[in-house]
N, C-alpha and C positions, 0 to 999 in steps of 0.2 A: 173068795171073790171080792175086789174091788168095787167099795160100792162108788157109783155115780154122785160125783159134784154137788149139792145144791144148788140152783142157782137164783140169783139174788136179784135178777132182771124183769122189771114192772109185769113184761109182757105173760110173765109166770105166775104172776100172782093172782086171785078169785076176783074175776068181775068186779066183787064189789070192794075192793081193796084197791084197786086200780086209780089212783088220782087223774089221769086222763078222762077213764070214763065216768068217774066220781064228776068230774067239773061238767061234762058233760050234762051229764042224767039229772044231775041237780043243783048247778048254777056254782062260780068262780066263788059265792059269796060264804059255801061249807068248809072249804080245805081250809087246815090248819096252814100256817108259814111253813113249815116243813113240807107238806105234801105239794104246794107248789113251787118250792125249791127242787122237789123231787120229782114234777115235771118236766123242768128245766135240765138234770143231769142225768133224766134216764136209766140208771141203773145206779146201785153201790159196787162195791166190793166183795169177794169171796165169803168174809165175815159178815157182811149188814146189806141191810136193803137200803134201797135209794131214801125211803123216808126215815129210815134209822140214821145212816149217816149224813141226812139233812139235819136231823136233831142234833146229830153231837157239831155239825157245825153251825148251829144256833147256842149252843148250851155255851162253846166257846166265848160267843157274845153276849152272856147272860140274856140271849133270846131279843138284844133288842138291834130291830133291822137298821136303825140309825148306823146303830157303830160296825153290823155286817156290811154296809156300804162303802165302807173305809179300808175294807180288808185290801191286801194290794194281789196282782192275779198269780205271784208266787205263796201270799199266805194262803189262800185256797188249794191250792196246789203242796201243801203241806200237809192235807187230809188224803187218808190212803182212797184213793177210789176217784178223786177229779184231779184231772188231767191238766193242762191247757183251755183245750178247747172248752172242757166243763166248766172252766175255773173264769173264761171268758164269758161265758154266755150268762153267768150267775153274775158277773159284773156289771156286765149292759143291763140285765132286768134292773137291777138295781138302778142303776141311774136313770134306766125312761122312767123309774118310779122317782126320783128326786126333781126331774124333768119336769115332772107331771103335775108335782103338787105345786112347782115355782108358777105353773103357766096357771095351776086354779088361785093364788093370789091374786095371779096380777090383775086375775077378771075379778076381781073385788071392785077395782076401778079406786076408787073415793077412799081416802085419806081422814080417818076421823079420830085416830086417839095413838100415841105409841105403841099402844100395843097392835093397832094396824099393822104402823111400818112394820115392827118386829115378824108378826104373821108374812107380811111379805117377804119381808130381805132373808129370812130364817132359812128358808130352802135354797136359796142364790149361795148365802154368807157363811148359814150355820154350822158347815160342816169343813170347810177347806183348811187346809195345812199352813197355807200362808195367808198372807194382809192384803186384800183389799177394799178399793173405795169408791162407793156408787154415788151417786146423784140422783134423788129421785124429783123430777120437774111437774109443778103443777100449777093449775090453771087458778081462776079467783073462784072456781066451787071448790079447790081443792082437789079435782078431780085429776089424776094421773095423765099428762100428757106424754111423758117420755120418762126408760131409766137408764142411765148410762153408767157404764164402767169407767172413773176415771183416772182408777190407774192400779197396779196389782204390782206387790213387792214381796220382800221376804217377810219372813216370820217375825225380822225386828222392827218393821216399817214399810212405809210405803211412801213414796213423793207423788204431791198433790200439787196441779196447776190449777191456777185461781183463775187464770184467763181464759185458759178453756172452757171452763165449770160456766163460766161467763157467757160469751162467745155462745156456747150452748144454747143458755138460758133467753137468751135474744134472740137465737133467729126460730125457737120453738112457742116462742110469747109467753115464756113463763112470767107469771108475778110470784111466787113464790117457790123455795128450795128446800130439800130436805137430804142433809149428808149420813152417810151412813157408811162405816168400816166395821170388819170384825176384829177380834182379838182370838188366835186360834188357843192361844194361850189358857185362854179361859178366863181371865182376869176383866173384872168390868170396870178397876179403876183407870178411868181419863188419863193417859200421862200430857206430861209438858206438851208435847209437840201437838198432842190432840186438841190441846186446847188452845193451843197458839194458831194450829189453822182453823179451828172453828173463828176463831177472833176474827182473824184475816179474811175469811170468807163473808162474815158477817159485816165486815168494813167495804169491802170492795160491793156486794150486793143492795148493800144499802144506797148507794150513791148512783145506783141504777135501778133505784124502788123496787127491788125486786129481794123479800122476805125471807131470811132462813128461820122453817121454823123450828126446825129439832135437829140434833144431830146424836144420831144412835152408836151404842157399841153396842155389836152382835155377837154371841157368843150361841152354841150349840142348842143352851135349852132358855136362856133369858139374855136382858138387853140391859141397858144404861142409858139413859133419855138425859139430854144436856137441859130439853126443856123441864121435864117433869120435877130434876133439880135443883132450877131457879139459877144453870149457870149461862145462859143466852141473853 
């Protein structure tokens, strides 16, 4: 006789192995990264349960959610058991989670060391494929009045207008400027051109009293501070 399938689906397994009602009974704050991944896609495969095959696609990432965020929704879709749709819905969590952490910098407000900026621009910056360039405008406490995108290129560069940057900074009363681009590269040395628009931005701003005081390269896990250099 043929024996019956195992099956490998949440709703089969004991009460207390259930990350549904694990989250439930005793708070979001017990489950492993796997077991709420394994919320997310509901079931595994013939071979693995949904929290086994969260783990092997954690283990892929040497388990860190940084670089699981970056998977694209066909690498997902490389692991036997998520689909699309799976491979979708583990994408979006993903991002309201990078979403999430850009929106609790920004409530920081106040502007006090590099390693500020870097805490804020980090979740905007620190992860993207290609180059861009924020402005972040601030008041005479320092405090956060606006941040703008001011401009997104490829992976070899990106073109910065000084007049907008400008323009900006005037009609939001800024007194001072703080520029900041990534290097998806990885690389924190300043090339030519970065340092050639730092200059230019620091020429034009000046002549409108209005302060640059750092200008950051962002990189995944650290930053490059022009001020903390001595090159501003």
């Amino acid at each position: 006789m043929q024996e019956k399938p195992i099956s490998f689906s949440i709703k089969n397994w004991s009460e207390d192995d259930r990350p549904r009602e694990k989250l439930r009974q005793k708070g979001k704050d017990i489950l492993s990264d796997a077991e709420l991944i394994a919320i997310l896609i509901g079931s595994g495969n013939k071979d693995e349960s949904a929290v086994d095959l969260s783990k092997r696609i954690l283990a892929s990432v040497q388990n860190n959610l940084n670089s699981l965020g970056k998977l694209s929704i066909k690498q997902f879709m490389k692991f036997k058991g998520i689909g699309e749709a799976k491979a979708i819905t583990i994408a979006a969590a993903l991002e309201l989670g990078r979403r999430r952490r850009a929106e609790e910098a920004i409530e920081k407000k106040k502007i006090t060391s590099s390693l500020s900026v870097f805490e804020l621009m980090q979740p905007v910056l620190g992860e993207l494929p290609h180059e861009e360039f924020w402005i972040i405008y601030l008041n005479n406490s320092n405090k956060i009045i606006q941040m703008s995108q001011l401009s997104k290129g490829g992976i070899t560069g990106t073109l910065v207008d000084v007049r907008l940057a400008l323009k900006t900074a005037i009609e939001v009363g800024a007194t001072s400027i703080i520029l900041t681009h990534n290097h998806p590269s990885g690389t924190l040395k300043p090339s030519d051109a970065d340092k050639q628009i730092t200059k230019k931005l620091c020429t034009a701003s000046g002549s409108l009293d209005i302060k640059v005081l750092d200008h950051l390269i962002i990189t995944e896990k650290t930053y490059f501070s022009f001020a903390d250099e001595g090159l501003l």
